[in-house]
C-alpha positions in Angstrom: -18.9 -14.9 7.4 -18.7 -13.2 3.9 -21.8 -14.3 1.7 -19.7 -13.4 -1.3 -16.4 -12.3 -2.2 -14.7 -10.9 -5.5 -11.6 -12.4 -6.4 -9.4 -9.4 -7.7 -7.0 -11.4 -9.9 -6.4 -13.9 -12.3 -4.7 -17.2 -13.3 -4.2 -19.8 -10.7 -4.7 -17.9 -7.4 -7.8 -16.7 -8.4 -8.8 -20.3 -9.2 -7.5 -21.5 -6.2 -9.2 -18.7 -3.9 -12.4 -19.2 -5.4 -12.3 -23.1 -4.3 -11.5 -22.2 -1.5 -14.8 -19.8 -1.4 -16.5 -22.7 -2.6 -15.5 -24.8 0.5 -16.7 -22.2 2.9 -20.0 -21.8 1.0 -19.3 -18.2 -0.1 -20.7 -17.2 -3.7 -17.5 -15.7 -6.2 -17.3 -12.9 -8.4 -14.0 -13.3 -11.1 -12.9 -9.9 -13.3 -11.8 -10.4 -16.1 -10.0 -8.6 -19.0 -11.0 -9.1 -22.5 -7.9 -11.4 -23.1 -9.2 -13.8 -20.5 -12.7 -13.8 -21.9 -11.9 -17.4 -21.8 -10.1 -17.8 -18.7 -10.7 -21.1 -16.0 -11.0 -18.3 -13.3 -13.7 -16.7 -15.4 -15.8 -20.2 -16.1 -15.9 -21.4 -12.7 -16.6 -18.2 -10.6 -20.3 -17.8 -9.7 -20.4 -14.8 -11.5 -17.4 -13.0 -13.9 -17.5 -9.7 -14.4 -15.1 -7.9 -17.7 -13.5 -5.0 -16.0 -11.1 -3.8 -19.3 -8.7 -4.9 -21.8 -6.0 -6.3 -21.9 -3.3 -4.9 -20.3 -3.3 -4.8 -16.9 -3.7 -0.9 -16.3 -7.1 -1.3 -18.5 -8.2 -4.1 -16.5 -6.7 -5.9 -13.4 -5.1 -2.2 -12.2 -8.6 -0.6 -13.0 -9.5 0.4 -9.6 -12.8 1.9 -10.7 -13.6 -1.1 -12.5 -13.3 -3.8 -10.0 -15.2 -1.2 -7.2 -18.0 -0.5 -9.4 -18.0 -4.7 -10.5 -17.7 -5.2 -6.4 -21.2 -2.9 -5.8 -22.9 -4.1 -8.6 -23.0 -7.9 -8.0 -23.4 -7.4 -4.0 -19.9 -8.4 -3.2 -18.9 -7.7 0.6 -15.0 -8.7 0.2 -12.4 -8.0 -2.6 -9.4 -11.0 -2.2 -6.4 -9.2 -4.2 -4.7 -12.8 -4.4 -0.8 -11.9 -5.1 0.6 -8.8 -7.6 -1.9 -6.4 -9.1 -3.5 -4.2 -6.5 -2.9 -6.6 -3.6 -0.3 -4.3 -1.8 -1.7 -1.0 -3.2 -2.7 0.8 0.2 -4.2 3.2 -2.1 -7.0 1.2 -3.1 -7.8 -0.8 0.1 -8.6 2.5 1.8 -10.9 3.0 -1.1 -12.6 -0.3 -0.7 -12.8 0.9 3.3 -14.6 3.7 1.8 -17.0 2.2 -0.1 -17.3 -0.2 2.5 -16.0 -3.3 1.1 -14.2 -5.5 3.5 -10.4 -6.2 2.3 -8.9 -9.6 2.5 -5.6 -8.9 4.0 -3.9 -6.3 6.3 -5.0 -2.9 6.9 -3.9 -0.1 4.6 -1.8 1.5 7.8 0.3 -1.8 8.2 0.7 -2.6 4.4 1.6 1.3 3.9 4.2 0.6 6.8 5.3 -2.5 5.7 4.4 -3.1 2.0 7.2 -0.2 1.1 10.4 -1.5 1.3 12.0 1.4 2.9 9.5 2.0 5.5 9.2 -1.4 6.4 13.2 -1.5 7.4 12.2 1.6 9.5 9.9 -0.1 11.6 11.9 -3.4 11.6 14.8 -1.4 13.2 12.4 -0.3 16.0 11.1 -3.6 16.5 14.7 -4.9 17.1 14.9 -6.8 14.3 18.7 -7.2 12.1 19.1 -5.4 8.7 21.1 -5.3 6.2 23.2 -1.8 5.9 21.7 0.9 3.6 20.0 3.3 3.4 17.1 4.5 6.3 14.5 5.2 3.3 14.1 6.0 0.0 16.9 7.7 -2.1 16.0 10.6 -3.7 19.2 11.7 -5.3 22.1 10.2 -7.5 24.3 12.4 -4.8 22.6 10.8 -1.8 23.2 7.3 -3.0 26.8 7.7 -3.8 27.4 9.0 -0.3 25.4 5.8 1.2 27.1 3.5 -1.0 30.5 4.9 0.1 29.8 4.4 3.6 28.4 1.0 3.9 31.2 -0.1 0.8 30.7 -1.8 -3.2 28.7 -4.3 -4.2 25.5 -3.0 -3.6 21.7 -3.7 -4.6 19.6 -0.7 -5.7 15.5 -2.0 -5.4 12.2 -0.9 -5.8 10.1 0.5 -2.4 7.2 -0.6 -4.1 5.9 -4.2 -5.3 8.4 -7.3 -5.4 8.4 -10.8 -7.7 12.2 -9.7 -7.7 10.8 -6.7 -10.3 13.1 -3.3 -9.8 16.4 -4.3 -8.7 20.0 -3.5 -9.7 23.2 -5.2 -8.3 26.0 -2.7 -8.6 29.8 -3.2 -8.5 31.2 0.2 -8.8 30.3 4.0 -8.7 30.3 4.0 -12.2 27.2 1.9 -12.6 25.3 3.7 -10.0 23.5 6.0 -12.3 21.8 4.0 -15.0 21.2 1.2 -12.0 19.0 3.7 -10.2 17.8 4.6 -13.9 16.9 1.2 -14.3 15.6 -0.1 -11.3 13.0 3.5 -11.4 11.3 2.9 -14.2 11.0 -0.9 -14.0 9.3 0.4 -10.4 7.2 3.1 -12.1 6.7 0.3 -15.0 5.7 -2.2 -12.3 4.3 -0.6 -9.5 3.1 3.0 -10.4 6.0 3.7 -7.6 9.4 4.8 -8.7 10.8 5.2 -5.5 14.1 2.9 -4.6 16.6 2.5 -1.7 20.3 1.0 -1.2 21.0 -2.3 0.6 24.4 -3.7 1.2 25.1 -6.4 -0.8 25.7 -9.6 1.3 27.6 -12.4 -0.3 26.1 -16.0 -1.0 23.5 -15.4 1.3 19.8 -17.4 1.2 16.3 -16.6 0.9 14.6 -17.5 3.6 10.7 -16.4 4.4 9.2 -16.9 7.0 4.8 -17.3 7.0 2.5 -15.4 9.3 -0.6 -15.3 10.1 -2.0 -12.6 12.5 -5.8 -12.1 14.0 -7.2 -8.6 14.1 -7.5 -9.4 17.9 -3.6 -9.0 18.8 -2.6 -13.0 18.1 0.0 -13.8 15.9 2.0 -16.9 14.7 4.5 -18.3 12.0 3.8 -20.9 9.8 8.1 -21.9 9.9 10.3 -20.7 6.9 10.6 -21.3 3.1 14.0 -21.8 1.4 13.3 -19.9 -1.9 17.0 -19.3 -2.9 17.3 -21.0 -6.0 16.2 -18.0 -8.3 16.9 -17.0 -11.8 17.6 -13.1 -12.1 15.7 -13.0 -8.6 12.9 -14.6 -9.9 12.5 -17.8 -7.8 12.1 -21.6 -9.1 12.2 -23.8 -6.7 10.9 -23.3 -3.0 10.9 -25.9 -0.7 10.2 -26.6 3.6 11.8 -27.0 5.7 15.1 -25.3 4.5 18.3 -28.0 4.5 20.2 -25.7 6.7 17.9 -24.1 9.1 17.4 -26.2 12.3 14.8 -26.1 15.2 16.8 -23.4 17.4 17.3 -21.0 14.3 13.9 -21.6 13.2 12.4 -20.5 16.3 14.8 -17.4 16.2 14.1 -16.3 13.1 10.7 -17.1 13.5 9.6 -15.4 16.4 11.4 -12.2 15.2 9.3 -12.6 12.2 6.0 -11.8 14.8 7.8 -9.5 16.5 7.6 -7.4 13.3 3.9 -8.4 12.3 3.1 -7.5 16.1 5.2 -4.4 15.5 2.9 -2.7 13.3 -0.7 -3.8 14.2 -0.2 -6.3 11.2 -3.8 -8.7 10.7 -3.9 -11.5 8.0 -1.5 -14.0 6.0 1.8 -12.0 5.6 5.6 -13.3 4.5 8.4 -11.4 6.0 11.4 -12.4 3.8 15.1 -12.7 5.5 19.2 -13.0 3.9 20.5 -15.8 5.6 24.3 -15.6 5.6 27.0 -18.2 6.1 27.9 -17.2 9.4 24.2 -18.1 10.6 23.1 -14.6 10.8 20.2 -13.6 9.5 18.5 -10.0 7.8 15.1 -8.3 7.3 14.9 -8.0 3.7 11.1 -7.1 3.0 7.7 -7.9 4.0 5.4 -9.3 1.6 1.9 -7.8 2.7 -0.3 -10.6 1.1 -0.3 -14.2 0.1 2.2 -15.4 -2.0 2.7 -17.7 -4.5 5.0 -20.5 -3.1 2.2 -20.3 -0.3 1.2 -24.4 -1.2 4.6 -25.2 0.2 3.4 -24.0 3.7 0.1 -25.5 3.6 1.3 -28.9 2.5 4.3 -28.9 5.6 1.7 -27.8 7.9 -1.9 -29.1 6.6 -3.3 -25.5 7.0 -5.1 -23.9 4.4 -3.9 -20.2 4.8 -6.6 -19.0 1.7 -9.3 -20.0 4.5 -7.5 -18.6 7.3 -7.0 -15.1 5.2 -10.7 -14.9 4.9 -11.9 -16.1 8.5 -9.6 -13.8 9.6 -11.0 -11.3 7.7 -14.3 -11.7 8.9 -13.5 -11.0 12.2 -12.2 -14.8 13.9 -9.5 -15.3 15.9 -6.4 -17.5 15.0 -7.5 -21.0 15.9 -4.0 -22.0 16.8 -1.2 -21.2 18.7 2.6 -21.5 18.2 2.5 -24.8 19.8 0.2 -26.2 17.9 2.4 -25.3 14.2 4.0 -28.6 13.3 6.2 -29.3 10.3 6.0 -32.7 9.0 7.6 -34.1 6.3 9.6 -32.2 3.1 8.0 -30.8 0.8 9.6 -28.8 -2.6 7.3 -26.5 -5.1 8.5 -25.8 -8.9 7.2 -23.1 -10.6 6.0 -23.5 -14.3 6.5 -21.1 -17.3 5.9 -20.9 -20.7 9.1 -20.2 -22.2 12.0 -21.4 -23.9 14.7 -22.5 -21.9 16.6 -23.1 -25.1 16.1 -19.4 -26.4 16.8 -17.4 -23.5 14.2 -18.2 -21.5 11.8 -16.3 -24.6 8.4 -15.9 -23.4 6.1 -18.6 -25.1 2.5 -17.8 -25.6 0.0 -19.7 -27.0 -2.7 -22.2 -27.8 -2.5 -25.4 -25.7 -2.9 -28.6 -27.8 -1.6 -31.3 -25.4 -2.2 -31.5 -21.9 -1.5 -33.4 -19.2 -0.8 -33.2 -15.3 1.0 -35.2 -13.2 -0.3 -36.4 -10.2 -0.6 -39.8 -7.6 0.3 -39.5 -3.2 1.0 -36.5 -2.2 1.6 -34.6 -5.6 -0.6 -30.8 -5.6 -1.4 -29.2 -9.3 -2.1 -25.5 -9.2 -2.6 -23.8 -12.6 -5.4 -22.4 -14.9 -4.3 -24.2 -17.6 -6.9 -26.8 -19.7 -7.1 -28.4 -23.2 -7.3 -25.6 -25.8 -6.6 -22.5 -23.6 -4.7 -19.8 -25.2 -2.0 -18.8 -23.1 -2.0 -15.0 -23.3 1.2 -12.4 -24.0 0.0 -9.9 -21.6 0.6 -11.0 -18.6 3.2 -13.3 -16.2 5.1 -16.0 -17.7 4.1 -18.4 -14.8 1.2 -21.1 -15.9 0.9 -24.1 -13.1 3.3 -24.8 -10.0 3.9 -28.5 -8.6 3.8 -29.1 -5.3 5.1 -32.1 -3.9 5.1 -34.0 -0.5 7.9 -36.6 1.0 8.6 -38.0 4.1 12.0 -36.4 3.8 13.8 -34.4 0.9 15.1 -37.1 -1.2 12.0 -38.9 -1.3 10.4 -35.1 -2.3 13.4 -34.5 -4.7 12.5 -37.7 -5.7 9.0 -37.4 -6.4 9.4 -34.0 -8.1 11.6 -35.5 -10.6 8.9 -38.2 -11.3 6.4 -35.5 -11.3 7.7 -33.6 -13.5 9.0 -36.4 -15.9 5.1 -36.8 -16.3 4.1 -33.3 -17.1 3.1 -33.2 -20.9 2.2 -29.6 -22.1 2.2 -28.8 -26.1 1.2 -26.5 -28.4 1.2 -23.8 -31.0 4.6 -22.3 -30.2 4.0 -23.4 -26.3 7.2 -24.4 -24.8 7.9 -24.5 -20.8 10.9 -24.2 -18.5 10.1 -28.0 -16.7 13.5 -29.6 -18.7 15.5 -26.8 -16.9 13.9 -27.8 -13.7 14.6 -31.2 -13.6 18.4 -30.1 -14.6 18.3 -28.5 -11.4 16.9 -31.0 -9.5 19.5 -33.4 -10.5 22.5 -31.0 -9.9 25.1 -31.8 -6.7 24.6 -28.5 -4.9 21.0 -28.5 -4.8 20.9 -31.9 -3.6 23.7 -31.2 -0.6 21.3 -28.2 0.0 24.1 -25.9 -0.5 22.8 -23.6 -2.8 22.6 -19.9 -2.1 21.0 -17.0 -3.8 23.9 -16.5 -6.4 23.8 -20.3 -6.7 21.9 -20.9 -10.1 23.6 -17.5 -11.7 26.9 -19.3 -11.5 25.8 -22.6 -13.0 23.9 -21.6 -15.5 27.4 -19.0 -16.6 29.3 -22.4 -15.9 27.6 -24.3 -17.7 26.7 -21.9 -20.8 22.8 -22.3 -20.1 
């Protein structure tokens, strides 16, 4: 086991990676930039290291940075925690260089996975459903109108690289093609230091659903059962929640099981998410692999009582899977909202700033994850998401239930600090997302119904 690991992020993953740390009695080095002088992750790590300044290329994206702060406090793991470098093949075969041991897959699997448009190569291969596009990236305006004539209008354009919903274009006509691929490059290149993108079909009022893995570097592989994460604003999610209202025990075994048949496909090792469209006809599609740990990841752990931060690093330090399939249980319901400062009222307007008045919810079976404390400054540089609640029922209107409650409790004020928790519980008490039958497209039409 890892005497002590540097945690390659910031916010609340990298608090909640270096508890965990702290629970296996493994020693924590944070990075920080200068805007997070300040920062929980940054107080509570063993040691903190400033790596840069603000923005994220100075600092977070500073590969030499974070190396050089790895050998110099004695660190023998980098965990990447979710965006930043942690699907960045790039770097991890640097870290294999300088022989640091990285907490997730290998760069051959995330380089086969981890890009989009190689990853629905492979998938194919693997027998696995996709949705109809193209076989890899698109490389010319010329090349995407033929595709997009053949498999037929609307159509997504997306980002190989990256995800968080970051690079993608839904287009209706040929006429739009152009700046959407425009678009969707430079939010990549903006993003992701990757501009390349690829064409999907698009399929009507389908769901999100993800399924968890967690694969051994000794062959074994498992899923952790699916995560409905279709309620999404401008394919950012908002709610995700376990087990899925329409997926039952035969589909979840289906869809789960191709799900390792895809890890297993490409020699995958650590906590991965492969991500599918479930449409109305019950057939499902490979939509991506997310190479890493993600952040709706508490929803898994609460359904299933496994700590998957744990399992990533024991798994990286060589230990098999300590389960099988058979032993993966769901019990219970259990729903995660994700928090951000800003202004629901203004157009969702980013809102930065010094926190005056704080206080979480809490009680049975109610999960706080955030860096957030009395008189932190919320910073402008970086994502607009500040704490998720995670919440735990016997069934999904008790978890509905409690969520509301939850959330009714959450107090957060400040200098020109606003969050998006009133929108949530609008959602929460909407018709469709109680009957569970919302889809991806779901919360686009309400909020144009509604003029929200």
């Amino acid at each position: 086991m890892f005497k002590k690991i540097l945690i390659a992020n910031r916010g609340e993953i990298a608090v909640r990676i270096i508890r965990a740390c702290r629970e296996l009695g493994i020693k924590t080095v944070a990075v920080y930039s200068a805007a997070d002088k300040n920062a929980l992750h940054a107080q509570i790590a063993d040691e903190a290291v400033c790596v840069g300044g603000a923005q994220s290329r100075e600092s977070y994206l500073n590969t030499n940075a974070i190396i050089t702060a790895c050998e110099a406090t004695g660190a023998q793991a980098i965990h990447p925690g979710y965006g930043f470098l942690s699907e960045n093949h790039e770097f991890v075969r640097l870290c294999k260089k300088c022989k640091i041991k990285w907490i997730g897959p290998s760069p051959e699997a995330m380089e086969a996975m981890g890009d989009k448009a190689n990853a629905k190569q492979t998938v194919v291969k693997a027998g696995v459903p996709v949705v109809p596009g193209s076989d890899g990236v698109v490389i010319s305006l010329e090349e995407a109108k033929k595709i997009a004539k053949e498999i037929g209008y609307p159509i997504m354009v997306k980002a190989s690289a990256g995800g968080g919903g970051r690079g993608i274009r839904f287009v209706e006509k040929e006429e739009d093609l152009e700046a959407a691929m425009a678009s969707s490059k430079q939010d990549a290149l903006t993003f992701f230091g990757n501009g390349d993108v690829y064409i999907e079909k698009f399929v009507v009022n389908p769901k999100h659903i993800e399924i968890q893995l967690l694969a051994d570097e000794h062959g074994n592989a498992i899923h952790l059962g699916e995560r409905d994460c279709s309620t999404q604003r401008r394919n950012q999610k908002l709610i995700e929640e376990s087990p899925s209202p329409v997926v039952n025990d035969e589909l979840r075994q289906k869809i789960g099981m191709a799900a390792v048949k895809v890890a297993k496909s490409c020699g995958y090792a650590n906590a991965g998410t492969i991500e599918f469209l479930l449409g109305e006809d019950g057939n499902f599609y490979f939509m991506e692999m997310n190479a890493r740990i993600q952040v709706e990841h508490p929803v898994t752990e609460m359904v299933t009582g496994i700590d998957l931060i744990k399992a990533q690093i024991r798994i990286a330090a060589g230990e098999k899977l300590p389960w099988t399939q058979d032993d993966i249980k769901l019990s219970g319901h259990v729903i995660e909202c994700r928090i951000n400062a800003e202004d629901s009222a203004n157009n969702f307007r980013p809102s930065p700033g010094l926190i005056k008045n704080l206080h979480f919810p809490g009680g049975y079976g109610v999960r706080i994850d955030s860096a957030m404390y009395h008189g932190y400054t919320i910073p402008p540089f970086y994502d607009s998401m500040i704490a998720k609640v995670i919440v735990h029922g016997n069934d999904r209107a008790e978890a509905i239930q409690k969520m509301r409650v939850a959330l009714s409790e959450f107090i957060l004020d400040g200098d020109g600090v606003c969050a998006n928790i009133d929108f949530q519980l609008h959602i929460l008490k909407d018709e469709t997302f109680l009957a569970g039958k919302y889809d991806i497209g779901y919360l686009t039409r309400k909020m144009a119904a509604e003029n929200l």
